[in-house]
Z-matrix of the N, CA and C atoms (Angstrom, degrees):
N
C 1 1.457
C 2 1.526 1 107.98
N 3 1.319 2 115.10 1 114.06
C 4 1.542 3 122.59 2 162.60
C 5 1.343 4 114.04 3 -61.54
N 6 1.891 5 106.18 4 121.21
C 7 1.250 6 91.94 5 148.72
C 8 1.701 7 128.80 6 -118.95
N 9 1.415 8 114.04 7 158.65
C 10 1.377 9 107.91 8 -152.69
C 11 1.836 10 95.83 9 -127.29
N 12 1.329 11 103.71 10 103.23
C 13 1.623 12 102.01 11 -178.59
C 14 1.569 13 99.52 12 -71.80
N 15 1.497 14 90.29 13 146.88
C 16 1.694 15 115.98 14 -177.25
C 17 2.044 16 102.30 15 -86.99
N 18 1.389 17 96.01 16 162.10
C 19 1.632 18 95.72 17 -179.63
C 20 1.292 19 99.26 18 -94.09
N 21 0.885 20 114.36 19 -13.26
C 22 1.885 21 107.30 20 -171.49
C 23 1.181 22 117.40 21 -84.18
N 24 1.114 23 132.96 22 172.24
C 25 2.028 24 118.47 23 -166.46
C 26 1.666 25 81.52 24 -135.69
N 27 1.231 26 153.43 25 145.47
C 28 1.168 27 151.92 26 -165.52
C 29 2.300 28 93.60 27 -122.19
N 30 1.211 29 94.05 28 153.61
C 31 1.546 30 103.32 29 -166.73
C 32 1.687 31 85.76 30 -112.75
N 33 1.374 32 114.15 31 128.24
C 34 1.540 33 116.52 32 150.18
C 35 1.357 34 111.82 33 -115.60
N 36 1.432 35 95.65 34 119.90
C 37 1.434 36 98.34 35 -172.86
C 38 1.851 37 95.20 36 -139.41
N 39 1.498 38 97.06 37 82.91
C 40 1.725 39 116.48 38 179.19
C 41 1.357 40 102.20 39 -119.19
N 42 2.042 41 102.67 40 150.94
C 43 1.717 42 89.64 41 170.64
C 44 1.606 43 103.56 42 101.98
N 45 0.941 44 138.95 43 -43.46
C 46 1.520 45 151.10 44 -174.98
C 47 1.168 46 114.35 45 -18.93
N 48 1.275 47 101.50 46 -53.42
C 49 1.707 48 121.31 47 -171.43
C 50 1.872 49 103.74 48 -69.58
N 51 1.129 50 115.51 49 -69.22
C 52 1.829 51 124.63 50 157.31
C 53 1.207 52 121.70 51 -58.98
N 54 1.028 53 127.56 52 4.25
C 55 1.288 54 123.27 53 173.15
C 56 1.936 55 86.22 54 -93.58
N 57 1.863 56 119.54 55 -85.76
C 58 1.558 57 104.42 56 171.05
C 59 1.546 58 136.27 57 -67.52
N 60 1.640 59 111.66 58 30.24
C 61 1.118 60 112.93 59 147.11
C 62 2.017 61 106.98 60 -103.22
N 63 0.879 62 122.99 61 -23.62
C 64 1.605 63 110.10 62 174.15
C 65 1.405 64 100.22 63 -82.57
N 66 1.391 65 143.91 64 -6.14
C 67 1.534 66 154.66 65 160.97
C 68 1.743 67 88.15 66 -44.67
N 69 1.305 68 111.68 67 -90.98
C 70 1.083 69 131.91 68 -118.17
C 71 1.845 70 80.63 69 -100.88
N 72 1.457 71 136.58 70 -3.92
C 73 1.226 72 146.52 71 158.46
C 74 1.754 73 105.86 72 -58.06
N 75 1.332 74 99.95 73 -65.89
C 76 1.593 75 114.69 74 161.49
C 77 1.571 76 131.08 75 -24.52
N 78 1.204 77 93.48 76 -39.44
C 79 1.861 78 123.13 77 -164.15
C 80 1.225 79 83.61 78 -83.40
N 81 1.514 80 146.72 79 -64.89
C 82 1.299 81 135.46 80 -152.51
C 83 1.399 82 126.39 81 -63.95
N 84 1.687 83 121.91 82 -23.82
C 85 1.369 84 115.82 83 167.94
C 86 1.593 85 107.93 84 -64.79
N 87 1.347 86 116.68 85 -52.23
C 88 1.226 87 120.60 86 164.29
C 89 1.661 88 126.46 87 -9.21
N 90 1.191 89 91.55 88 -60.94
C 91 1.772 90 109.97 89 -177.96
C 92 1.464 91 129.27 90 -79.43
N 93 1.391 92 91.78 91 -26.79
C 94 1.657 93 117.66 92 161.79
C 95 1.532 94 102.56 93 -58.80
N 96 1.385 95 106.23 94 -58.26
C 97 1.760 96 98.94 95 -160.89
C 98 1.664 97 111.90 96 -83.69
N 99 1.415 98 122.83 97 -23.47
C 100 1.073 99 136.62 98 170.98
C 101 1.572 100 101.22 99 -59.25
N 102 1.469 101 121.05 100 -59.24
C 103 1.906 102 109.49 101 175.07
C 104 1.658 103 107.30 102 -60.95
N 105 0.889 104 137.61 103 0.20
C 106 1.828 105 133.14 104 -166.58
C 107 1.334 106 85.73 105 -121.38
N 108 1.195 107 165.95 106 -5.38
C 109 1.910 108 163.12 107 -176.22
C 110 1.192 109 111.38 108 -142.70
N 111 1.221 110 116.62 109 104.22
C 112 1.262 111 106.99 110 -175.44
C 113 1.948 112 101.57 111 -86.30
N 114 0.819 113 129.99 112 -57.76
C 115 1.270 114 132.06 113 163.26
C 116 1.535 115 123.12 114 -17.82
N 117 1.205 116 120.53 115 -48.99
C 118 1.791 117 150.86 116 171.78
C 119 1.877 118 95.04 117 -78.05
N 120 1.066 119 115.21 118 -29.88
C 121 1.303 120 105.56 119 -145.65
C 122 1.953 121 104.52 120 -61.42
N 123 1.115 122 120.28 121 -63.08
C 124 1.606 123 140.19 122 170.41
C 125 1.572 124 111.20 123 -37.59
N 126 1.283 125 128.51 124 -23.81
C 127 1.138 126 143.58 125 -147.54
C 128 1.686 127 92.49 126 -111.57
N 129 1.981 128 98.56 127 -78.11
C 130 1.650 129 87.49 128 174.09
C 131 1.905 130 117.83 129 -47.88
N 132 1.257 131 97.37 130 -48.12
C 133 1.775 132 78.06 131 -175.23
C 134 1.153 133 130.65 132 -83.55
N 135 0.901 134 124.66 133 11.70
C 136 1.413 135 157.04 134 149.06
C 137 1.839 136 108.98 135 -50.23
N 138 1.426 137 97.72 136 -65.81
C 139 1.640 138 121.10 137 174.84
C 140 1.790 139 106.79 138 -74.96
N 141 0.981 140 95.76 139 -51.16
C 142 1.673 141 87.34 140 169.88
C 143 2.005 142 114.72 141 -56.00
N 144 1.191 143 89.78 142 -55.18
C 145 1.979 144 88.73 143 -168.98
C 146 1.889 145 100.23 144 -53.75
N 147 1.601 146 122.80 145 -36.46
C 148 0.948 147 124.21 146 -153.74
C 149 2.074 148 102.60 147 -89.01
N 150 1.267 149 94.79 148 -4.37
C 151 1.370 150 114.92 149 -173.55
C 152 1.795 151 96.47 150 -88.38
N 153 1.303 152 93.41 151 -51.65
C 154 1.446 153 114.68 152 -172.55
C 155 1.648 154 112.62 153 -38.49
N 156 1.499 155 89.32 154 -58.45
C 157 1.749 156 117.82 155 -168.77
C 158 1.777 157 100.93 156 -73.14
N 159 1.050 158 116.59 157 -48.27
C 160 1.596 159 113.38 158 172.43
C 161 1.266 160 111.00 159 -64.58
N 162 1.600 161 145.02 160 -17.66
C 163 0.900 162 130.83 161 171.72
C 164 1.368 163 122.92 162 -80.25
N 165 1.676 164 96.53 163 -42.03
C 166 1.955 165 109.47 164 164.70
C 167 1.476 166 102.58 165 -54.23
N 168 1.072 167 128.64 166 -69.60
C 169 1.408 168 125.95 167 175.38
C 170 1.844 169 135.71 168 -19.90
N 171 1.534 170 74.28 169 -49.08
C 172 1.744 171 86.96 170 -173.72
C 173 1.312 172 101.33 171 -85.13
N 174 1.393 173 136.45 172 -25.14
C 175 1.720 174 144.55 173 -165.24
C 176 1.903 175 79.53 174 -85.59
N 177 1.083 176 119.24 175 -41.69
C 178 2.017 177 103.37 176 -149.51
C 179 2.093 178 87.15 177 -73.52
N 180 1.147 179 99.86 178 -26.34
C 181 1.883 180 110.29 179 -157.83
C 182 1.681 181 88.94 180 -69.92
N 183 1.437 182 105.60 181 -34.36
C 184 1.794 183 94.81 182 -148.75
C 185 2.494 184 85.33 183 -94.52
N 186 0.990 185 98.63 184 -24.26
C 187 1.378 186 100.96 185 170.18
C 188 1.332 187 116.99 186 -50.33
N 189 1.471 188 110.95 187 -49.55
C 190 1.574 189 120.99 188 -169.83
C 191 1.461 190 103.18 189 -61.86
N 192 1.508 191 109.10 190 -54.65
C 193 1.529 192 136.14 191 -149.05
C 194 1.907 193 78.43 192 -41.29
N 195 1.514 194 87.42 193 162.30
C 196 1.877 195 104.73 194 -172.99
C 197 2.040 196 101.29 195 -118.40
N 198 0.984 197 114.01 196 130.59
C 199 1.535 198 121.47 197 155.12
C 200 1.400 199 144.92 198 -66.84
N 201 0.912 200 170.08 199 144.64
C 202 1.592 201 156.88 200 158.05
C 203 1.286 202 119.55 201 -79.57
N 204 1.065 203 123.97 202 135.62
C 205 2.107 204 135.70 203 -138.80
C 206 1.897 205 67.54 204 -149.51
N 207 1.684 206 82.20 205 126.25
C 208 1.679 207 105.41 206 155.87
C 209 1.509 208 110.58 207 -174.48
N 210 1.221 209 105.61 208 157.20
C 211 1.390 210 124.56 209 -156.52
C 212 1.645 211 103.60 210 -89.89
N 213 0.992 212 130.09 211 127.22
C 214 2.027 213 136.97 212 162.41
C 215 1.377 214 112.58 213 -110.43
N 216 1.078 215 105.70 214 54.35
C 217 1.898 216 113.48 215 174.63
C 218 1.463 217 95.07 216 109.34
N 219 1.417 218 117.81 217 -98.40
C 220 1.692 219 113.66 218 -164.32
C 221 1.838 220 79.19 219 -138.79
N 222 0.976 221 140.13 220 21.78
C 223 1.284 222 136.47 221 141.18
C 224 1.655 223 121.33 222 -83.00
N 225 1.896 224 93.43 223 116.16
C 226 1.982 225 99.19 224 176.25
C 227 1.642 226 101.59 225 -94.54
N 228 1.593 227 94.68 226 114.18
C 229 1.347 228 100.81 227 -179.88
C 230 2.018 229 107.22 228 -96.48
N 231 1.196 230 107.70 229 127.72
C 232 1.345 231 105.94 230 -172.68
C 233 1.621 232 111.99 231 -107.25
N 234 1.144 233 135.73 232 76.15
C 235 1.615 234 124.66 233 -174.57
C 236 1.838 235 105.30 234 -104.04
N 237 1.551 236 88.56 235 160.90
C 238 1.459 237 104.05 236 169.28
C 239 1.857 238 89.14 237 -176.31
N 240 1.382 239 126.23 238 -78.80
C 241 1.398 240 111.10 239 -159.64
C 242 1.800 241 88.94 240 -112.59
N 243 0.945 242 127.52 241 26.48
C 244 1.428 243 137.93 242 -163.15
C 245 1.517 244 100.90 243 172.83
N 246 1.473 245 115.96 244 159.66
C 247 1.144 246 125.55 245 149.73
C 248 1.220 247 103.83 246 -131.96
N 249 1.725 248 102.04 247 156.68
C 250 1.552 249 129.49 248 -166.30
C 251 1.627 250 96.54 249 -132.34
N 252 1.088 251 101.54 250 129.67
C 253 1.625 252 118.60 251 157.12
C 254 1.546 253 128.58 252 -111.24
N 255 1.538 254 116.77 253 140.99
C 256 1.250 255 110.67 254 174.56
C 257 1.275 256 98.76 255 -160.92
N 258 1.773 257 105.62 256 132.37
C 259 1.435 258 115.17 257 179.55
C 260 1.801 259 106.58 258 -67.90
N 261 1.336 260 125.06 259 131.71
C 262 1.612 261 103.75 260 171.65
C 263 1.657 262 99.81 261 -97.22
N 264 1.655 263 112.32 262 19.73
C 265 1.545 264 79.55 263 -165.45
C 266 2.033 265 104.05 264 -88.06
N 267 1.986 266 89.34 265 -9.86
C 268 1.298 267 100.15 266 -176.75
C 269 1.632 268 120.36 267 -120.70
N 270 1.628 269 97.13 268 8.66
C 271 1.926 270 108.51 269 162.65
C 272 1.367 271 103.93 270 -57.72
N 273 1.545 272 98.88 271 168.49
C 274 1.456 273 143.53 272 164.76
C 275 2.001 274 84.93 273 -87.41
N 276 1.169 275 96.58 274 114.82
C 277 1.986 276 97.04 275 170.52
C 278 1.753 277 99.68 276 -117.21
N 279 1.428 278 99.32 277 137.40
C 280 1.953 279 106.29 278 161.42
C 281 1.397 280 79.19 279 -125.75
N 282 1.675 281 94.83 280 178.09
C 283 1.561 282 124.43 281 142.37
C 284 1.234 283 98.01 282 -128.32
N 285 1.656 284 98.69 283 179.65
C 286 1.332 285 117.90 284 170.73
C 287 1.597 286 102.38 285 -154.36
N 288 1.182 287 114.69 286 -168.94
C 289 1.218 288 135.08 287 -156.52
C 290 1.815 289 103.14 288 -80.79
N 291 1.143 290 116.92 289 -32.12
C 292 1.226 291 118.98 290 -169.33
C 293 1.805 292 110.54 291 67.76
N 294 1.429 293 100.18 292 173.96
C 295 1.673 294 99.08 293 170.04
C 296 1.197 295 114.77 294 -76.53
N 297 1.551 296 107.17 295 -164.60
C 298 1.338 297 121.45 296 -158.54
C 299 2.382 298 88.39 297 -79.17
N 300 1.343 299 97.98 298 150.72
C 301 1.640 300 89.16 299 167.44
C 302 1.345 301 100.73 300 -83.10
N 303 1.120 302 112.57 301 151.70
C 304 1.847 303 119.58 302 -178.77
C 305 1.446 304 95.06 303 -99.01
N 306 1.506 305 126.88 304 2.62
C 307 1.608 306 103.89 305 175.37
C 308 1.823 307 94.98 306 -109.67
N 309 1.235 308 133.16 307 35.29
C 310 1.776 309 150.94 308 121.62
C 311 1.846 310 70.84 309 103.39
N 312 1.303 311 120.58 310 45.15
C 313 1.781 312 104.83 311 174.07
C 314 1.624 313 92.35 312 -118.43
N 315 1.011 314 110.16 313 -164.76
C 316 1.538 315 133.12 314 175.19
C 317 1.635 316 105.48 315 -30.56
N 318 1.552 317 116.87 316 152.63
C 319 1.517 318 115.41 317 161.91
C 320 1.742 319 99.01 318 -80.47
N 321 1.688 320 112.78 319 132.66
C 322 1.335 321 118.34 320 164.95
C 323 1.852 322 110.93 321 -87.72
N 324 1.401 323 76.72 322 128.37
C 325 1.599 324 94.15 323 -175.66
C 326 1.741 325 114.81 324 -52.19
N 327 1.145 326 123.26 325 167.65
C 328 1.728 327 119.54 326 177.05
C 329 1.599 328 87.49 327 -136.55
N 330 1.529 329 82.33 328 144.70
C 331 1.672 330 96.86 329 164.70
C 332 1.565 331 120.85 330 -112.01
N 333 1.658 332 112.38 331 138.65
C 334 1.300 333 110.43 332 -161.54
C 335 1.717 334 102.10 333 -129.11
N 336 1.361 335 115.80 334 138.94
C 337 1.459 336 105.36 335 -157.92
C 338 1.760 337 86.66 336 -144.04
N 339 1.163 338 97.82 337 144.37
C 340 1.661 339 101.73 338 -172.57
C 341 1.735 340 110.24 339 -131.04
N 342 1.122 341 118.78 340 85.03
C 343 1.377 342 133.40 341 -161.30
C 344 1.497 343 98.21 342 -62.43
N 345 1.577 344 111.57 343 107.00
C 346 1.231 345 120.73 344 166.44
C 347 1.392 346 131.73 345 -59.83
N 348 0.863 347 137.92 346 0.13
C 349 1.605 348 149.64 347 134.99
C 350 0.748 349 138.15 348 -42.55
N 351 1.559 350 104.77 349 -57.91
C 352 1.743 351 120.90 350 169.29
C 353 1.511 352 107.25 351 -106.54
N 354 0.847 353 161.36 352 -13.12
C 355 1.129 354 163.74 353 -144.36
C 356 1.786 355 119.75 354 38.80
N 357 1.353 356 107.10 355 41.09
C 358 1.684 357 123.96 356 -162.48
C 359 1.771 358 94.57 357 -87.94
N 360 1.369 359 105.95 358 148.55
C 361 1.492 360 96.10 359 155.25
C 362 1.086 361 106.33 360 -128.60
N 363 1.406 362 123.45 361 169.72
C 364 1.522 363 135.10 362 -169.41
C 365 1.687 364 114.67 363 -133.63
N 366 0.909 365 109.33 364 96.05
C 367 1.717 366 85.21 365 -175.67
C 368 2.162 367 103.47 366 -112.83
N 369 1.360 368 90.67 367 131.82
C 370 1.522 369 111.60 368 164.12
C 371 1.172 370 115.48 369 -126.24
N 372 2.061 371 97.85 370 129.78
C 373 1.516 372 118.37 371 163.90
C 374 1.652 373 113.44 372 -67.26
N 375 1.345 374 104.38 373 116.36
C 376 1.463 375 106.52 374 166.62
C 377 1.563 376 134.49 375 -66.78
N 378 1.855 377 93.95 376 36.59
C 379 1.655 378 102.89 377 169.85
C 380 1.019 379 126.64 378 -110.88
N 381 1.460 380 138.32 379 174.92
C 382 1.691 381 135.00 380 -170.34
C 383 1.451 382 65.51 381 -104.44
N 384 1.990 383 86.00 382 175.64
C 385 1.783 384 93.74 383 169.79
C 386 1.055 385 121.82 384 -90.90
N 387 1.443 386 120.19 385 24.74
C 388 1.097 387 124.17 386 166.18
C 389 1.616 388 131.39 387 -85.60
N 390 1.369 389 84.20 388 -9.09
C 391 1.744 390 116.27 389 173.62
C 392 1.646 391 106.20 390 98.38
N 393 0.907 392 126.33 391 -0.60
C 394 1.336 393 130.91 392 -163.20
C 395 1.674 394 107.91 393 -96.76
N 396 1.738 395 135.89 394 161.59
C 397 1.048 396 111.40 395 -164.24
C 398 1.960 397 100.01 396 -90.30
N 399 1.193 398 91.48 397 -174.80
C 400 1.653 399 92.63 398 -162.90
C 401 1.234 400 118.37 399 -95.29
N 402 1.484 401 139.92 400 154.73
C 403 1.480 402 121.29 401 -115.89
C 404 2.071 403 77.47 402 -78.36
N 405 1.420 404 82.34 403 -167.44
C 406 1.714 405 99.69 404 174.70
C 407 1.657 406 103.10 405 -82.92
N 408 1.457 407 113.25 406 -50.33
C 409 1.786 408 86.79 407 -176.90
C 410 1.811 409 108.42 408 -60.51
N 411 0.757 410 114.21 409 -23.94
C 412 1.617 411 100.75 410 -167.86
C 413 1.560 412 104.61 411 -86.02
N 414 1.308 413 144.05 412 -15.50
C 415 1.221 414 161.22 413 128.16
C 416 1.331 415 117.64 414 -30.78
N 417 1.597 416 133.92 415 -46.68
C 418 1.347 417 163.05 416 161.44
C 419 1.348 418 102.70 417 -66.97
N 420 1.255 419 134.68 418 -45.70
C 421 1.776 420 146.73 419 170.51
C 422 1.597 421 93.24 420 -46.01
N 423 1.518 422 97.11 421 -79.04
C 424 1.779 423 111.56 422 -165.82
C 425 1.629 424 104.18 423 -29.19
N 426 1.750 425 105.88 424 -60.89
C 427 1.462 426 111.81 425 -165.47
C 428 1.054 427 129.53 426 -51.78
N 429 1.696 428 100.63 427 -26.18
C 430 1.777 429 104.40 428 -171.43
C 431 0.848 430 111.93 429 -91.03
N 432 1.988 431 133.93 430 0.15
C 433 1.309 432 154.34 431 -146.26
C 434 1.298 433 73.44 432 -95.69
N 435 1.679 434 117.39 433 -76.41
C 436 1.204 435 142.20 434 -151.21
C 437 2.047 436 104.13 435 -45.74
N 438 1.057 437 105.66 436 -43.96
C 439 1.269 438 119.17 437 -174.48
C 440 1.408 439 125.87 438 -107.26
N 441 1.603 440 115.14 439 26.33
C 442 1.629 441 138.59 440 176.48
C 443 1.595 442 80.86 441 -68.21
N 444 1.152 443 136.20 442 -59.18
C 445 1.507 444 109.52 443 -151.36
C 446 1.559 445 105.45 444 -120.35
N 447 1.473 446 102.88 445 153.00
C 448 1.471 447 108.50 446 170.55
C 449 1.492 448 116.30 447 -35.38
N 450 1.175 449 107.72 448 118.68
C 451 1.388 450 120.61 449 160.52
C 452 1.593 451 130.69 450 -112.14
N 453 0.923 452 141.32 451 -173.80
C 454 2.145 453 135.99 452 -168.06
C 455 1.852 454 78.66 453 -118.23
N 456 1.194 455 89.09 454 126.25
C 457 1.427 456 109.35 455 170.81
C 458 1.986 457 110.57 456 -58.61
N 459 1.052 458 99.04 457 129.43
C 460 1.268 459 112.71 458 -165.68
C 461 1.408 460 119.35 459 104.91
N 462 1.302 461 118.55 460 -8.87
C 463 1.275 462 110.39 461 -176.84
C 464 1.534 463 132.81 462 -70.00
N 465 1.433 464 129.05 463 144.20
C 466 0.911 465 108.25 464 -158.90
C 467 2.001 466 120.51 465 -74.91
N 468 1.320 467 99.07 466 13.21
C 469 1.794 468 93.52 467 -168.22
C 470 1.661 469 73.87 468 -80.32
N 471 1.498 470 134.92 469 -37.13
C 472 1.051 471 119.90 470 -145.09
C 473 1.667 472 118.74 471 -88.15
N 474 1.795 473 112.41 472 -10.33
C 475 1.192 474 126.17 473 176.08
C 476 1.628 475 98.77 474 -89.86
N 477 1.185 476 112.87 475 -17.21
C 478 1.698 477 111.42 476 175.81
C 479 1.745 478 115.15 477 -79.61
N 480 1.176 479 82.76 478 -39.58
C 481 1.836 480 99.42 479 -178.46
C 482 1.735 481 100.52 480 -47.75
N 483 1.701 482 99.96 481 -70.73
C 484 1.582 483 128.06 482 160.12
C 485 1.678 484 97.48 483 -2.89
N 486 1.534 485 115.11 484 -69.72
C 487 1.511 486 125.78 485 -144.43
C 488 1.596 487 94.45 486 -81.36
N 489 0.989 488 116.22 487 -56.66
C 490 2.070 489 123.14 488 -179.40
C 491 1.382 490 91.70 489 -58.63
N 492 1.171 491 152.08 490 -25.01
C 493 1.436 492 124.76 491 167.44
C 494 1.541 493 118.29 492 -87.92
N 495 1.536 494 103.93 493 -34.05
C 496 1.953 495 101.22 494 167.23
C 497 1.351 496 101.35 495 -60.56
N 498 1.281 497 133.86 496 -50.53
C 499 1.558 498 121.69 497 160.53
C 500 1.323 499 131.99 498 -45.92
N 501 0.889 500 128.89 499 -34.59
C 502 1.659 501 128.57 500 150.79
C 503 1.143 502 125.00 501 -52.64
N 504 1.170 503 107.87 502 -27.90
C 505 1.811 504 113.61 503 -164.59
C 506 1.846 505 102.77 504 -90.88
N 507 1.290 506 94.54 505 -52.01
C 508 1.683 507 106.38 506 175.48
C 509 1.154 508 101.62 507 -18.72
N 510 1.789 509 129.92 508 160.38
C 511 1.101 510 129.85 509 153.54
C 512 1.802 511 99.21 510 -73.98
N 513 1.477 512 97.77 511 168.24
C 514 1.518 513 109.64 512 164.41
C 515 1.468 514 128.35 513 -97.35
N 516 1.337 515 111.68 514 109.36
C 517 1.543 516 121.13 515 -172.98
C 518 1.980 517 93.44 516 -23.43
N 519 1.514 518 92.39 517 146.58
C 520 1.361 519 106.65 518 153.50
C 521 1.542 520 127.13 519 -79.56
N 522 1.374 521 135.06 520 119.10
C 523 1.239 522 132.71 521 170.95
C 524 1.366 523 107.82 522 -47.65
N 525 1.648 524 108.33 523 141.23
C 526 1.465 525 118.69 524 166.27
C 527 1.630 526 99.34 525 115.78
């Protein structure tokens, strides 16, 4: 089984919400013991807020942080603090629009694959980190992943497959 690392680094950024609600869960013994000591009191909340802020801190840093996405046959393996697997030859596949491109060109599409087994989803931006979309063989990789196994004509992995190879084929905008 070939595997073929992707250029794009994929962002997981899940949890956000529970991550600064167990923050600020934390904070409350804090505040408890700070009103019961007055002496302790300035000190714990002091240590609590500064507890607080290193925890927001360290959750926003490890959110940003980027993973490495590569292909093992028609499996998109996505790791960084976990790894995730998902066959695309037997996902549920969309795209979507992706965000805005930060180099002011086209929105790059993301691919989203929902492993029927587990019920996991995976979503990868189809950009290098350079912001740009990702070359054509590795675009051409994805598709044939997508279309390793019999599928019912019409399906949508197979009108997606369709689109990552008209994207491959396209010329590539000129910079500037």
């Amino acid at each position: 089984m070939d595997s073929v690392p992707l250029s794009t680094k994929y962002t997981e950024a899940q949890g956000g919400a529970g991550a600064a609600f167990g923050a600020l869960a934390g904070l409350v013994p804090f505040l408890l013991l700070a009103r019961r000591s007055h002496e302790w009191g300035q000190w714990t909340l002091l240590a609590g807020f500064v507890l607080l802020v290193a925890l927001t801190g360290a959750f926003a840093a490890l959110s940003a942080a980027r993973g490495k996405a590569r292909l093992e046959g028609s499996v998109l393996v996505l790791s960084w603090l976990r790894t995730q697997r998902c066959d695309l030859a037997t996902a549920d596949i969309e795209m979507d629009h992706g965000r805005e491109n930060p180099l002011n060109g086209p929105n790059i599409p993301r691919l989203i694959a929902c492993d029927r087994a587990t019920g996991r989803t995976l979503r990868l931006e189809l950009r290098t980190n350079g912001g740009g979309l990702l070359p054509p063989a590795e675009l051409r990789a994805l598709a044939d992943a997508m279309t390793a196994a019999d599928r019912p004509a019409g399906s949508p992995a197979l009108r997606y497959a369709d689109r990552l190879r008209a994207l491959a084929d396209a010329p590539a905008p000129e910079p500037g």
